[in-house]
Each structure stands twice: as C-alpha cells, then as structure tokens.
MIKE-709341 format. One record per residue: x, y, z of N, C-alpha, C in turn; residue number from 1. Coordinates in steps of 0.001 Angstrom, whole numbers, always signed. Each point is the difference from the previous one (the first is absolute). Last residue first. Example, Ala and Ser with C-alpha at 12.3 -4.5 7.8 and 13.67 -1.06 7.14 Angstrom:
<nodes>
+---------+---------+---------+---------+---------+---------+---------+---------+---------+-----+
|    n_c1 |    n_c2 |    n_c3 |   ca_c1 |   ca_c2 |   ca_c3 |    c_c1 |    c_c2 |    c_c3 |  nr |
+---------+---------+---------+---------+---------+---------+---------+---------+---------+-----+
|  +12850 |   -2250 |   +7080 |    +820 |   +1190 |     +60 |    -770 |   +1090 |    +730 |   2 |
|    +290 |   -5720 |     -70 |    -890 |   +1190 |      +0 |    +900 |   +1200 |      +0 |   1 |
+---------+---------+---------+---------+---------+---------+---------+---------+---------+-----+
</nodes>
This chain:
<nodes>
+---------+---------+---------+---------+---------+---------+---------+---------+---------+-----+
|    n_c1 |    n_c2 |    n_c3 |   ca_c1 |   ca_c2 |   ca_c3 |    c_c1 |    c_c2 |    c_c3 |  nr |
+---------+---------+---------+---------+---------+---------+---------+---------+---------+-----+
|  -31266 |  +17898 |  -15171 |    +538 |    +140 |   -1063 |    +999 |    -328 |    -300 | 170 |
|   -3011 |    +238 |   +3203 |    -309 |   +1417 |    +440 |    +682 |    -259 |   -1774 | 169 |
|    -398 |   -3793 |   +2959 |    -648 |    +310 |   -1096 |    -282 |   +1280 |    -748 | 168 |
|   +3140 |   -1584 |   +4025 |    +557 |    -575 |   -1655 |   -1545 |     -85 |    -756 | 167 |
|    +619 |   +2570 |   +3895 |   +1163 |     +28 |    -596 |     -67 |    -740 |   -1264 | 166 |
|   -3201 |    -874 |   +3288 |      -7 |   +1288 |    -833 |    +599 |    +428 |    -815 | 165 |
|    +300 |   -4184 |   +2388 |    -304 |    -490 |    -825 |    -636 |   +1708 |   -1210 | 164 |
|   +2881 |   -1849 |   +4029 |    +149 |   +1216 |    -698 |    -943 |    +111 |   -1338 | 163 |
|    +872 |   -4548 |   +2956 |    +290 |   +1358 |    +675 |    -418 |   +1802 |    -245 | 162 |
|    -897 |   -4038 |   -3013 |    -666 |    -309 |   +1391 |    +353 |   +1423 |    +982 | 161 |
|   +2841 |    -126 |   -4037 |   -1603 |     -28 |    -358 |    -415 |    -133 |   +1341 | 160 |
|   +4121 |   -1078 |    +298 |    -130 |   +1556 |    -246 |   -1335 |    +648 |     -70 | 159 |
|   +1469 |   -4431 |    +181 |    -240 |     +52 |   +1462 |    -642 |   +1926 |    -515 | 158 |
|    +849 |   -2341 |   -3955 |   -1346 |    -180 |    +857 |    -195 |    +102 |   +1028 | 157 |
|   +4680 |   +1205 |   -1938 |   -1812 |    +713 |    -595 |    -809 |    -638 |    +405 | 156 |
|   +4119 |   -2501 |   +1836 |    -475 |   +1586 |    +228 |    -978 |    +559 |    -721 | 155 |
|    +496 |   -3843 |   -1788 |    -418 |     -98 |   +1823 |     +99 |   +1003 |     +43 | 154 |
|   +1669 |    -382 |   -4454 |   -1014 |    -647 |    +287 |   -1124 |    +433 |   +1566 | 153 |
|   +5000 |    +639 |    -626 |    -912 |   +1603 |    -289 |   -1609 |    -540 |    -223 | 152 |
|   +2779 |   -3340 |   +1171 |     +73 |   +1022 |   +1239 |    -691 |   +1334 |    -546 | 151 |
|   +1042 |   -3787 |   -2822 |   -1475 |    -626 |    +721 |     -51 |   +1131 |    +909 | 150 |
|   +3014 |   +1460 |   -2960 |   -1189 |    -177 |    -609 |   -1047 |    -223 |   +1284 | 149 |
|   +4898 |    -645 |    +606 |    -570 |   +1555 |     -49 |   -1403 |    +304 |    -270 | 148 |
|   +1915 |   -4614 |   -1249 |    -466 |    +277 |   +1631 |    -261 |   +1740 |    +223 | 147 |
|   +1483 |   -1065 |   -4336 |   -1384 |    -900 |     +79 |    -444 |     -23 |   +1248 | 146 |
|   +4671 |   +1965 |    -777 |   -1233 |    +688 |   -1043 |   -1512 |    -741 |    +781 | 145 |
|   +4194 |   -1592 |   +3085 |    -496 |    +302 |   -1143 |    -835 |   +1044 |    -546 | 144 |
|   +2517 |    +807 |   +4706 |    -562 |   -1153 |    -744 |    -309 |    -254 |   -1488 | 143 |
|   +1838 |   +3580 |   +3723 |    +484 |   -1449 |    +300 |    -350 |    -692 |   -1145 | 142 |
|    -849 |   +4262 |    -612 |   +1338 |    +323 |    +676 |    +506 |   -1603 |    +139 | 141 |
|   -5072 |   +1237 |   -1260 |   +1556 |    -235 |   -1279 |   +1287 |    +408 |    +311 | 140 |
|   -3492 |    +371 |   +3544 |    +512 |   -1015 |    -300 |    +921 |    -525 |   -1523 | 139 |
|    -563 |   +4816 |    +869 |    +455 |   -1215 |   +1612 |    +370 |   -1196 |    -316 | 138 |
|   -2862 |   +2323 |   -2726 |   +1636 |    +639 |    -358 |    +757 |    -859 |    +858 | 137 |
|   -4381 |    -523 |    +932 |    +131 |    -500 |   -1753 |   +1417 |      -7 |     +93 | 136 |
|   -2065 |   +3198 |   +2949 |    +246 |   -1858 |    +436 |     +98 |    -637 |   -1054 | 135 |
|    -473 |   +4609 |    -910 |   +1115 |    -452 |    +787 |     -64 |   -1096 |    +460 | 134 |
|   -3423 |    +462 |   -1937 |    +605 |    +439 |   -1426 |   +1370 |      +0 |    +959 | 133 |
|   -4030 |    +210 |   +2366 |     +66 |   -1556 |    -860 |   +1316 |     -12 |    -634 | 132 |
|    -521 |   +4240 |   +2304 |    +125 |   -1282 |    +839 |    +147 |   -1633 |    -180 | 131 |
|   -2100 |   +3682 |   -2494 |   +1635 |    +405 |    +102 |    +683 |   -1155 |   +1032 | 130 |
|   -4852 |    +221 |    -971 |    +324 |    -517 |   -1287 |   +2042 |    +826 |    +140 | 129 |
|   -2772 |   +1316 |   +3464 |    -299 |   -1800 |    -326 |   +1281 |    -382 |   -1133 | 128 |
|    +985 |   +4434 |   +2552 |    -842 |    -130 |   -1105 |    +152 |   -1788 |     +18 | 127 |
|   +1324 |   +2525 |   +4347 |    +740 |    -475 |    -835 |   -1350 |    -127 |    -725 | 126 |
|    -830 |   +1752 |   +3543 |    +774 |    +676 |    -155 |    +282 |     -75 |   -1236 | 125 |
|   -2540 |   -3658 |   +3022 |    -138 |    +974 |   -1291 |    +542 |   +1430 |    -476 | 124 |
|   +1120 |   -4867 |   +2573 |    +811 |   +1322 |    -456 |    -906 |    +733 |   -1003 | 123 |
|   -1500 |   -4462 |   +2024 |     +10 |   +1201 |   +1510 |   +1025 |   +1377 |    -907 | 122 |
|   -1212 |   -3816 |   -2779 |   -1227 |      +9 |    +752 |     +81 |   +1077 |   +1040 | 121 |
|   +3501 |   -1201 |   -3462 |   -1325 |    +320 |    -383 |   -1378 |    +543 |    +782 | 120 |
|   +4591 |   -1729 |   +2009 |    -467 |   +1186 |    -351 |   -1365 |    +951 |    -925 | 119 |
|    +705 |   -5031 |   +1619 |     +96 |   +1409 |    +962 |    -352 |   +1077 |    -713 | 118 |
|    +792 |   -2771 |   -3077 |   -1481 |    -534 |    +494 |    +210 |   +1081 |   +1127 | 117 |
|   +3930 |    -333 |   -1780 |    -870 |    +429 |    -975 |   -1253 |    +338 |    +413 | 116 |
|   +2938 |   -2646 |   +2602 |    +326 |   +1412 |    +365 |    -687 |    +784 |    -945 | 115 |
|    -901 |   -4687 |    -655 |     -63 |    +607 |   +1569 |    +592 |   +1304 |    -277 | 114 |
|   +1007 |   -2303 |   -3455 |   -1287 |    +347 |     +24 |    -651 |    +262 |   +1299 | 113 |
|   +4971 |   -1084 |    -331 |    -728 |   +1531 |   -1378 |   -1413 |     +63 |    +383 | 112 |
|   +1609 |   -3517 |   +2193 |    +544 |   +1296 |    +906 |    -323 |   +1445 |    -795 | 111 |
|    -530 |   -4716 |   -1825 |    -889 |    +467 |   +1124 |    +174 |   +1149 |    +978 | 110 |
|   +3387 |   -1071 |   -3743 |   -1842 |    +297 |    -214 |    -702 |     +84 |    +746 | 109 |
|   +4277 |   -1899 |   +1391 |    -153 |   +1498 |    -408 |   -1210 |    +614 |    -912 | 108 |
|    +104 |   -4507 |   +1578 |     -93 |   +1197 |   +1223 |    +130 |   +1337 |    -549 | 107 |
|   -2178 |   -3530 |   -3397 |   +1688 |     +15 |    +499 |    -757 |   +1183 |   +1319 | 106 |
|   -4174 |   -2925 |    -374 |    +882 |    +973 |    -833 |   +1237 |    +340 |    +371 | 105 |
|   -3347 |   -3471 |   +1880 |    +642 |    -350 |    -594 |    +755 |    +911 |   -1294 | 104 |
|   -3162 |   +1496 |   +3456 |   +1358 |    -859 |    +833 |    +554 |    -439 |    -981 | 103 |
|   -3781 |   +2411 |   -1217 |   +1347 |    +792 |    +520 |   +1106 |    -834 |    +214 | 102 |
|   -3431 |   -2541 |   -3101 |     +31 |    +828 |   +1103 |   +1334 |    +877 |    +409 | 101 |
|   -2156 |   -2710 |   -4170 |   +1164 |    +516 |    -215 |    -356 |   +1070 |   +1824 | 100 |
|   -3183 |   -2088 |   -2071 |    +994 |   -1381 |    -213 |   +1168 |    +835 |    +565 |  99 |
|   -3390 |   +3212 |   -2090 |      -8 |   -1278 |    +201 |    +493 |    -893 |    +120 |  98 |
|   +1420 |   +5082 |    -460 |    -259 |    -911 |    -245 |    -748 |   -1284 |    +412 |  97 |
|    +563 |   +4383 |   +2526 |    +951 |    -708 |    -440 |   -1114 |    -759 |    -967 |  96 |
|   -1647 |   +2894 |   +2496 |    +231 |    +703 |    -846 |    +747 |    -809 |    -804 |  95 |
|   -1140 |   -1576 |   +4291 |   -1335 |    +274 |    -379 |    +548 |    +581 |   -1518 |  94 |
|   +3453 |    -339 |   +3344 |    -900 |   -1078 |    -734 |    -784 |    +189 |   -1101 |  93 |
|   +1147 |   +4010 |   +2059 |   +1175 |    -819 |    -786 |    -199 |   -1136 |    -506 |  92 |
|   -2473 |   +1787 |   +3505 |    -781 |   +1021 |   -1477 |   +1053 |    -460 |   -1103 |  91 |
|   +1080 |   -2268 |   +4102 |   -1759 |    -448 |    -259 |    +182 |    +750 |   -1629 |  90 |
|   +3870 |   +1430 |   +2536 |    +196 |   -1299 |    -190 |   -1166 |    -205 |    -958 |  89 |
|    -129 |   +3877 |   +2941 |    +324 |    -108 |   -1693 |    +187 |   -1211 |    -798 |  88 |
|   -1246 |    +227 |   +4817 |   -1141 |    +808 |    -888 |    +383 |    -116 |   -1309 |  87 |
|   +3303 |   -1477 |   +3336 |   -1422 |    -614 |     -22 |   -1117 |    +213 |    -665 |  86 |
|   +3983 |   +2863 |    +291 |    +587 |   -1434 |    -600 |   -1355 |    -816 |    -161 |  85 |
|    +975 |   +4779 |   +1936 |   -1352 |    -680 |    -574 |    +252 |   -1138 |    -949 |  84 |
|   +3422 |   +1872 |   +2649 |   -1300 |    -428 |    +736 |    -840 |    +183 |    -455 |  83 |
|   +4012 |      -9 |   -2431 |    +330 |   -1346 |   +1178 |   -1532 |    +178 |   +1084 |  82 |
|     -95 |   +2689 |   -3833 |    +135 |    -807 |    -799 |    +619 |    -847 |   +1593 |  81 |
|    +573 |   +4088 |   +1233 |   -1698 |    -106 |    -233 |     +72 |   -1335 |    -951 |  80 |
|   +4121 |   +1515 |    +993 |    -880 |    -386 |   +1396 |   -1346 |     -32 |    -600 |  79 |
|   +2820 |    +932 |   -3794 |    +931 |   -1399 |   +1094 |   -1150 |    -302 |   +1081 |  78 |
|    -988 |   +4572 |   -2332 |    -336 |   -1589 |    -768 |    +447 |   -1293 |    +518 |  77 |
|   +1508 |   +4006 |   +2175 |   -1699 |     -58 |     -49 |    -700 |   -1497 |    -537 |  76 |
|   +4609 |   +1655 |    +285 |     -44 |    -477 |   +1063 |   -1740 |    -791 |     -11 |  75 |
|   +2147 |   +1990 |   -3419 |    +366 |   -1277 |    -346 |     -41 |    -618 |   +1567 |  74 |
|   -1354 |   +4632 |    -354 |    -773 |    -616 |   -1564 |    +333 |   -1722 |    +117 |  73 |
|   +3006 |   +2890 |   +2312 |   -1572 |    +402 |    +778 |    -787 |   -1074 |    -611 |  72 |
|   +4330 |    +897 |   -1598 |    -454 |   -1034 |   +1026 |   -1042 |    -346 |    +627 |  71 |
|   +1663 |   +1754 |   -5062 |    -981 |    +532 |    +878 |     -86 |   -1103 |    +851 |  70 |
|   +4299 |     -64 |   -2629 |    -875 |    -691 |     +29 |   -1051 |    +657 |   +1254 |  69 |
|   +4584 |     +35 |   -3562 |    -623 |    +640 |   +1187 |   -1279 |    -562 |     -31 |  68 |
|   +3841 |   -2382 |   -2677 |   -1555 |   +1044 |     +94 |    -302 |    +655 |   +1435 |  67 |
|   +4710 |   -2689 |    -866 |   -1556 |    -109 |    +286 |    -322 |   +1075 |    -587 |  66 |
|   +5271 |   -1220 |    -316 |   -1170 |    +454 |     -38 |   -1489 |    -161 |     -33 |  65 |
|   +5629 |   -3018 |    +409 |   -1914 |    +597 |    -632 |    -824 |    +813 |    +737 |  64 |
|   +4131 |   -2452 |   +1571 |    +494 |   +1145 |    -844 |   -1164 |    +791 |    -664 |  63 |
|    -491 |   -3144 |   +3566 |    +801 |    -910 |   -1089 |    +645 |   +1178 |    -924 |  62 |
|   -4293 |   +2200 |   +2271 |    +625 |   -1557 |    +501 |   +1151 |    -299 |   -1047 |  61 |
|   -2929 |   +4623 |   +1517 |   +1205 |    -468 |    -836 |    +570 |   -1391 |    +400 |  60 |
|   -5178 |   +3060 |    +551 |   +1518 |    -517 |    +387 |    +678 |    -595 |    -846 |  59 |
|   -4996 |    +851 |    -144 |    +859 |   +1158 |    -221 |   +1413 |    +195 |    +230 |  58 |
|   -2964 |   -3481 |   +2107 |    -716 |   +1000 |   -1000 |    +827 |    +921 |    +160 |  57 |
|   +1582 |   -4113 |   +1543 |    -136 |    +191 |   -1421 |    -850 |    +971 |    -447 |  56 |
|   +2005 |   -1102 |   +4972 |    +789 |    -178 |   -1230 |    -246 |    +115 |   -1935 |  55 |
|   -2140 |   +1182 |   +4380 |   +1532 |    +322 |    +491 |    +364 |     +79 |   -1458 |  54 |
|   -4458 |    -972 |    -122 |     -99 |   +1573 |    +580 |   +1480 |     -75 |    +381 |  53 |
|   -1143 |   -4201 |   -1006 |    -210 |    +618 |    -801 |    +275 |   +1500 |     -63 |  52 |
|    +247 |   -3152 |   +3754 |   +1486 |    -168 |    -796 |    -465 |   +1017 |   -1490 |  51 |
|   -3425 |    +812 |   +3790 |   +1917 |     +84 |    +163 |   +1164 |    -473 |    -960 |  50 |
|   -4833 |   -1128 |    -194 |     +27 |   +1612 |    -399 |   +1544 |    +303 |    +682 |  49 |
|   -1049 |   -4844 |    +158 |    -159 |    +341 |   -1609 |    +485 |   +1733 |     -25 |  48 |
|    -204 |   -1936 |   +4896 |   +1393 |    +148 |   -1077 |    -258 |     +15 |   -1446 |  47 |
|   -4008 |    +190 |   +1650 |    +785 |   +1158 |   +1051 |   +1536 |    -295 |    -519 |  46 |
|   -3493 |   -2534 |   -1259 |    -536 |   +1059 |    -399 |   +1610 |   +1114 |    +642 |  45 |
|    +997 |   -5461 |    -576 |   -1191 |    +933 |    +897 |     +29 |   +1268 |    -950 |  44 |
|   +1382 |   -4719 |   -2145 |    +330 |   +1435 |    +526 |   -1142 |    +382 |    +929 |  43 |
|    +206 |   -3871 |   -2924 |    -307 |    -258 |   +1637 |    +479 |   +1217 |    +758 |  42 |
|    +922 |   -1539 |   -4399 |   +1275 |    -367 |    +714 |    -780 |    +155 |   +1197 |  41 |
|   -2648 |    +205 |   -4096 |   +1049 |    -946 |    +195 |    +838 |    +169 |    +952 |  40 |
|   -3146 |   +3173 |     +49 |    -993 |   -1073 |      +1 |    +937 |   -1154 |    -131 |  39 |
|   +1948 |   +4412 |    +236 |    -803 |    -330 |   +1401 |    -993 |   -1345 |    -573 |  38 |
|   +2298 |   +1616 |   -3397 |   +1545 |    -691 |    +575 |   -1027 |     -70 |   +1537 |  37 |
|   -2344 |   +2154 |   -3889 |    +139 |   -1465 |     -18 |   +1248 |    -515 |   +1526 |  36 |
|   -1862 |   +3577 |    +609 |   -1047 |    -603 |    +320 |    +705 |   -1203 |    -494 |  35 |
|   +3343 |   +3648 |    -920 |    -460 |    -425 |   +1224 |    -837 |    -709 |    +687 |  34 |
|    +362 |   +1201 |   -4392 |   +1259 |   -1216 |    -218 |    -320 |    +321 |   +1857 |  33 |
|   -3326 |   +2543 |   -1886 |    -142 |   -1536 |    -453 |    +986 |   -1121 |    +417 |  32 |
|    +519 |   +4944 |    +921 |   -1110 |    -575 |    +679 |     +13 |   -1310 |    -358 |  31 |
|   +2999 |   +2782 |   -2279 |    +754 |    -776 |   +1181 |   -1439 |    -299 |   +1141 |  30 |
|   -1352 |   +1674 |   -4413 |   +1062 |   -1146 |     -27 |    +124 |    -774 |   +1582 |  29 |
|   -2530 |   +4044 |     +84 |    -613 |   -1500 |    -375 |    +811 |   -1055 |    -482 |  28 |
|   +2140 |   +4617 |    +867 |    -545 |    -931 |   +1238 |   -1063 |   -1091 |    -175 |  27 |
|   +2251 |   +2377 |   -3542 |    +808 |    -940 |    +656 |    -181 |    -592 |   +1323 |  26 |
|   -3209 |   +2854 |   -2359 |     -29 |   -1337 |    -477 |   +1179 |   -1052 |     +94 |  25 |
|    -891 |   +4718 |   +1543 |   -1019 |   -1135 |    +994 |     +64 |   -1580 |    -866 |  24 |
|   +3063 |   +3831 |    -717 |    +719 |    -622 |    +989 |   -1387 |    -989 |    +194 |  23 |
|    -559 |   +1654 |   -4099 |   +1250 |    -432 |    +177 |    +701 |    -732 |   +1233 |  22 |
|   -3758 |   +3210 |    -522 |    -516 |   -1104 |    -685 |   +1310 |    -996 |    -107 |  21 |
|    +402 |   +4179 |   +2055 |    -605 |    -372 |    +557 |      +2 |   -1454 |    -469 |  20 |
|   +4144 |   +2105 |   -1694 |   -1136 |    +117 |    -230 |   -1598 |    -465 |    +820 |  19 |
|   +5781 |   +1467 |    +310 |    -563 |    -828 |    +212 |   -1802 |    +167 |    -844 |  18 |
|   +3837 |   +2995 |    -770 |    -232 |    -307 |    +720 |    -931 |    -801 |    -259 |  17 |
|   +4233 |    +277 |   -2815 |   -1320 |    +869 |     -58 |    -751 |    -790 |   +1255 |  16 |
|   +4459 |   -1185 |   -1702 |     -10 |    +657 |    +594 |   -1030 |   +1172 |    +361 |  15 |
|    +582 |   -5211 |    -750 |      -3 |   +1222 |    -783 |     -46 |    +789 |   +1051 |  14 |
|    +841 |   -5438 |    -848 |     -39 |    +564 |    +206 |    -608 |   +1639 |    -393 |  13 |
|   -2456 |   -4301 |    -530 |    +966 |    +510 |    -432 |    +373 |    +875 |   +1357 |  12 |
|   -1024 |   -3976 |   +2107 |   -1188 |    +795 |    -964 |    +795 |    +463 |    -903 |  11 |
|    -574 |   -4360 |   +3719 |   +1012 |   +1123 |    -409 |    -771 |    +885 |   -1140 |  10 |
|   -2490 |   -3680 |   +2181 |     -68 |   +1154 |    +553 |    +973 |   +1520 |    -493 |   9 |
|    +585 |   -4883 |   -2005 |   -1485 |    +282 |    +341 |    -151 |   +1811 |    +318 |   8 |
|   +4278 |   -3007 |    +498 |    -634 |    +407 |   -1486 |   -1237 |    +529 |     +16 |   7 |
|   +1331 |   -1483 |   +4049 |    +908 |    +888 |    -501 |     -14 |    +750 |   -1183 |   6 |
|   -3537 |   -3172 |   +2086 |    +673 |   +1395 |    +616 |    +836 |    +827 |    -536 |   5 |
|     +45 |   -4659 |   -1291 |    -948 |    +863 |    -655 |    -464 |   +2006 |    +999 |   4 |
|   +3469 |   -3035 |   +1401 |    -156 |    +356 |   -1502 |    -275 |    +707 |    -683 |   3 |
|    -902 |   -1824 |   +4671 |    +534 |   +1114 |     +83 |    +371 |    +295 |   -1682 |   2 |
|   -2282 |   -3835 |    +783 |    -826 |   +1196 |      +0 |    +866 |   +1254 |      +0 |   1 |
+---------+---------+---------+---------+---------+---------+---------+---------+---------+-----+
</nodes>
C-alpha cells in the first residue's frame, strides 16, 4: 500500500497555489487508501489520522512530494464512512449487481464506494454529479476501465436516491 501511496497521492509539482478542488481530491485519495488499509490491516481510526496527517497529506516521504491534502475534508470522510459503515454497507448492496455483494468486492472498491456513498449523502457542499466523477478518478487510480464503470454504475444510483433533485433538474 505504501506504493501506491506514493504514486497515487504525489502530484505535479508547481509553483501556483494549491487549488481547493485539488487538495479535496487528494483528500479522497488518501481517504480510500486509509479505509482500504483500516479494513485490511485492522487500523484504528486514530493511528489511520496520525500516520496520514504525519506522513502523507502533503509531506515528503522517500524523496516524494504529496499533494497537499484538505485534512479537515479527509478527517470528515475517514470518520463518517467508519460510523455510518452500517447504513452505507445496505444502500451499497442494494446498488451492486446481483450475485455480486459488498463482501465479495476488492477492498479497495469497497472503500471507493463507501466514502462515495458518505459523501454523496452527508457532503452537500459538493455537486452529486462531481462527487461521482472524482470517485471514478480514485478508483481509476487502482483498477481497471470496466471496474471504474461498476463504481460510477453505484455511485449514480446512490446519487439518484440521495439527490435525486440534482440529477433531474438536467
């Protein structure tokens, strides 16, 4: 995982300041690779926001540069996706395929569509249809063309249910 951390989160450099949309989507990166590494290794909540918040939003590991990364934003999505784990799980099912339940999706998908599904549901700040379109990006960080799909798949119908104003307005 640290790897993909590394490659993942690093950004260009430049010398133009940061962009809102820039640091909140290096904080949905380093949201996903924190839920996936708390669902495989059994992380707590509390050393996930210590080794992340020391070492990869916005720090220099190995010689590499991070993204800066809105902590606030990657604190929000991390804790609300570990306590409404019980609520989102169901609307995740329910959206999945047939045959094809949460439990038996890679972790790092289940960690895209949990923090997607959060936020869809508690960040309206964020535009539906912007939220689908950065979890897409996310997961075309780990996975195939064809898995990006089943996740932008699931996210628009959690989007619909949730926001369902948003997406007939056009």
């Amino acid at each position: 995982m640290a790897d993909a951390k590394k490659n993942q989160i690093r950004g260009p450099e430049s010398k133009a300041p940061e962009k809102k949309a820039n640091r909140r989507g290096a904080a949905r990166l380093a949201a996903v690779q924190a839920l996936y590494q708390m669902d495989i290794a059994g992380a707590g909540i509390n050393d996930i926001f210590a080794e992340f918040e020391s070492h990869w939003l916005g720090g220099e590991v190995e010689g590499e540069k991070y993204l800066p990364a809105e902590a606030a934003f990657f604190r929000d999505v991390v804790a609300g996706v570990v306590r409404d784990q019980a609520k989102l799980d169901p609307l995740i099912d329910e959206a999945l395929s047939r045959g094809w339940p949460l439990k038996r999706i890679d972790a790092i998908l289940r960690a895209v569509l949990r923090a997607g599904a959060y936020e869809l549901e508690h960040r309206r700040d964020v535009p539906g249809r912007v939220v689908v379109s950065e979890y897409v990006d996310v997961a075309h960080a780990f996975v195939e063309r064809e898995e990006t799909g089943m996740v932008n798949a699931v996210l628009d119908q959690i989007a619909r249910q949730f926001r369902s104003e948003e997406f007939t307005r056009g």
